[in-house]
Structures are given as structure tokens and as C-alpha cells.
N, C-alpha and C positions, 0 to 999 in steps of 0.2 A: 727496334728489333723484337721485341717481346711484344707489342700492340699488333706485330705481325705474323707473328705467329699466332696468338690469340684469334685475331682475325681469320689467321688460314684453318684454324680447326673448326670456328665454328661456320666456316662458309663448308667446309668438308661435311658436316654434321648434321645440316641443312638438309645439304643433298643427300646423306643417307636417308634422313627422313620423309623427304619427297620420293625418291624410290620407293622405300615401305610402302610408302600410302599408296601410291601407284600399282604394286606388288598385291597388297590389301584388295584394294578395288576390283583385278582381275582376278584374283583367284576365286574359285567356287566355294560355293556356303559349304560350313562346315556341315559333318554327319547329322548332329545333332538338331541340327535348323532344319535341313532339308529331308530326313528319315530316311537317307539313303547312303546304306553302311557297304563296308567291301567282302565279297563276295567267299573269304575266308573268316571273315567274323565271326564269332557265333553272339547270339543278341540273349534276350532276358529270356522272351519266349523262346527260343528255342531248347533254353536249359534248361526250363521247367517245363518241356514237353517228352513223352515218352519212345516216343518216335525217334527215327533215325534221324542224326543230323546233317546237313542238306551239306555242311564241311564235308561228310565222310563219304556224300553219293558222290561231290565231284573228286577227292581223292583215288575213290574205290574206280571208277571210269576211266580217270587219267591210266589209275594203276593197270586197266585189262587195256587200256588199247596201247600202252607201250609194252607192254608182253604181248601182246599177238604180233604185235609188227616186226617187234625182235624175232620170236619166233617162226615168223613165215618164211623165212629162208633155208630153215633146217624142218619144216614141215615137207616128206614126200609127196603128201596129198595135196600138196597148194604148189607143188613144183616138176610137174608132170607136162607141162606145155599149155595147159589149159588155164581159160581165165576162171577159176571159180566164181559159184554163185553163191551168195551168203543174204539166205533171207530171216528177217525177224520173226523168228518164232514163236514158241510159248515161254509164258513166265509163271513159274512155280513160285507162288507167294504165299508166306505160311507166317507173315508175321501177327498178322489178326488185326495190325490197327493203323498201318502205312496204307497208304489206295496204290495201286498198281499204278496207276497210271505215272506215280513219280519215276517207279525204273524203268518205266517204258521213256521216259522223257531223258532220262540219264543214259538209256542205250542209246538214244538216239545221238546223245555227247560223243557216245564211244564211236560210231561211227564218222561225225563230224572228224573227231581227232586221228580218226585212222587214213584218210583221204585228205588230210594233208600230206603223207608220204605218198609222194611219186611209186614207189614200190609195192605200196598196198594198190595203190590205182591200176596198177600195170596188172594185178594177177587176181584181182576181187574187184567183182561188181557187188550191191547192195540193196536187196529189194525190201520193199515196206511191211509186206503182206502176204499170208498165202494164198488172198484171193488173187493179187498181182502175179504170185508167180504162175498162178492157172493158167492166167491171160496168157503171161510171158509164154508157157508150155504153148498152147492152141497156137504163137503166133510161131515159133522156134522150132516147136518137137520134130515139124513135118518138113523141114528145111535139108539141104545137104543130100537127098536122097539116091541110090545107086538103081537108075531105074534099069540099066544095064545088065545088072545082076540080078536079085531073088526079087523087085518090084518092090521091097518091103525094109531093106537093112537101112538102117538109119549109118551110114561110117562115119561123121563127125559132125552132131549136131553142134549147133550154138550151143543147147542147153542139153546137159549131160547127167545124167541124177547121179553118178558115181563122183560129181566136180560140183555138186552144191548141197549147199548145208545149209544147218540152220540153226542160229544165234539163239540159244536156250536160255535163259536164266534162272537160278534159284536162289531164294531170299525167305531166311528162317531167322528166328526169335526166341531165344531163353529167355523169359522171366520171375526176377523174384522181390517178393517184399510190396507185393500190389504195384506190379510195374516201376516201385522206386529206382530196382537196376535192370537193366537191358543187357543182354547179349545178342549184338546182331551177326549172322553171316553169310555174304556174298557171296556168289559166282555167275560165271558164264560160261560154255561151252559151244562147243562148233560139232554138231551132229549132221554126218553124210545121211542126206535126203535115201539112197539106195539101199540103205541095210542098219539104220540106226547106231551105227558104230559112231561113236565119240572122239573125235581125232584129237583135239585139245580142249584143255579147258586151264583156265587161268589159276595164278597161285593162289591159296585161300585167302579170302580177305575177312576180316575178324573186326570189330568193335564194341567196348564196352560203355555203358557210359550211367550214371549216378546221378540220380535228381534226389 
């Protein structure tokens, strides 16, 4: 009885260890092997740079496209009948040592993440540019026209300049100590193309950070 018990654990013991190895074999090289860390990490470089860290662009992104989409239900301006137009605008960049092009790439997140809701898709289109929406304009403006009436009333174009806006951002920088600490701070706003009114604009987003 005891030689078989003996037996039965190290035939169980076995097989755990050929699982492991099996386990071992398929699993992907670790971070350190392969230099590829996950995508909330922050690495060495980036805490010994002065620069915003690239944790807080995808934070700060997640954080405006889940307040706009919340928001867009109790926005009158985006609940009118009409599908708003929402093109990518200017970026006020004032930190003096981030390149634009990273929040231009990080709005582009904000977009990704908002057209995954069926409800943003339903009431916002999104264009890249405002040379596109020129285009857009030349092919849209002259659409819908009442030649019946004055030859000239547009009564319900596709594109409406009182029903699109444009995805603003602004991005500034306190620093002190020779850039030893950072204060960075975000925003985005949605400004109606027709009259520069500012319909929303997200909660402030703030970052401090210490090298």
C-alpha cells in the first residue's frame, strides 16, 4: 500500500512537470528577452525623460472619449436631428519639447475609441482635415437645393456649418528645477465651425511628474 501510493504521487508529479515544460515551451519570451513591455509600463527611459509620458497620453484619450460619449446625449447641439460633423482641427501646443505629432496621434486614439459606440456613429461623422472638409464642402454644400423657391436656399444640406465642429486641443507645460518637474495640462474641445462657439470641452486633465 505505501509503494503505491509512493508510486501514485510521483507518476502525478511527472505529469505536472511535463505540463510546465509544455506550458514553458508555448508561452512567449519574457519582456526582458524580447524588449517588449506592456503598454501601461513606464520603462527607465521614459522616467528619466522630461516629456509627457506616453501612460498619461493613453489615459488622458481614454478619459475625453468616454466623456464625450457620455456627454453626447445631453448635448442640444449633437441632438438636433442632424448627424454632426467633427473635423480634426488645430493643436495648441505650448509645451516646447513634446512634437505634436504625438497628440495628433493620440486624437486619432480618441477617435478610434469613440466609434466603437454605435451612438457616437449614429450622430458624428469624422473627418481628418480641413483640406478634406473643403472637398467634403465642394461635393455637399451645393446638394438638397429648393430650385422651386429663391434658386439659391440650401433647406437641408448634408453638411451644415451650424452641425460641425472641430476637435481643438490644447497642450501646455509648467516647468521647474531645469525640467527636473513637469506640470502638464490637457484638453480638447468641440468648436461649431459657424460662429466659433465652444459647445464642450472635456474635464481638465492634469499631470505631474518628477525625474
Amino acid at each position: 500500500m505505501r509503494r503505491f501510493i509512493t508510486a501514485s504521487r510521483a507518476a502525478t508529479l511527472a505529469t505536472g512537470l511535463a505540463a510546465a515544460a509544455t506550458l514553458t515551451a508555448c508561452a512567449p519570451p519574457p519582456g526582458r528577452d524580447s524588449g517588449r513591455v506592456g503598454v501601461t509600463e513606464t520603462t527607465r527611459a521614459e522616467r528619466d525623460s522630461a516629456q509627457i509620458l506616453p501612460t498619461a497620453l493613453v489615459e488622458f484619450s481614454d478619459q475625453v472619449a468616454s466623456q464625450l460619449a457620455e456627454d453626447l446625449q445631453d448635448l442640444p447641439e449633437l441632438n438636433a436631428g442632424y448627424r454632426s460633423t467633427v473635423v480634426f482641427g488645430d493643436i495648441v501646443n505650448k509645451t516646447g519639447i513634446v512634437s505634436t505629432t504625438e497628440f495628433e496621434a493620440f486624437r486619432t486614439r480618441i477617435r478610434q475609441d469613440l466609434l466603437q459606440s454605435r451612438a457616437v456613429r449614429d450622430k458624428m461623422r469624422f473627418i481628418e482635415s480641413r483640406a478634406r472638409l473643403e472637398d467634403l464642402k465642394r461635393r455637399e454644400g451645393n446638394q438638397n437645393r429648393d430650385l422651386l423657391q429663391d434658386g439659391s436656399r440650401n433647406t437641408r444640406p448634408d453638411l451644415n456649418e451650424d452641425y460641425t465642429y472641430f476637435l481643438n486641443g490644447e497642450m501646455y507645460r509648467v516647468s521647474r528645477g531645469n525640467d527636473r518637474t513637469n506640470l502638464y495640462m490637457l484638453s480638447f474641445n468641440l468648436m461649431r465651425m459657424s460662429d466659433g462657439e465652444i459647445v464642450w470641452t472635456n474635464s481638465p486633465y492634469e499631470i505631474k511628474q518628477a525625474r
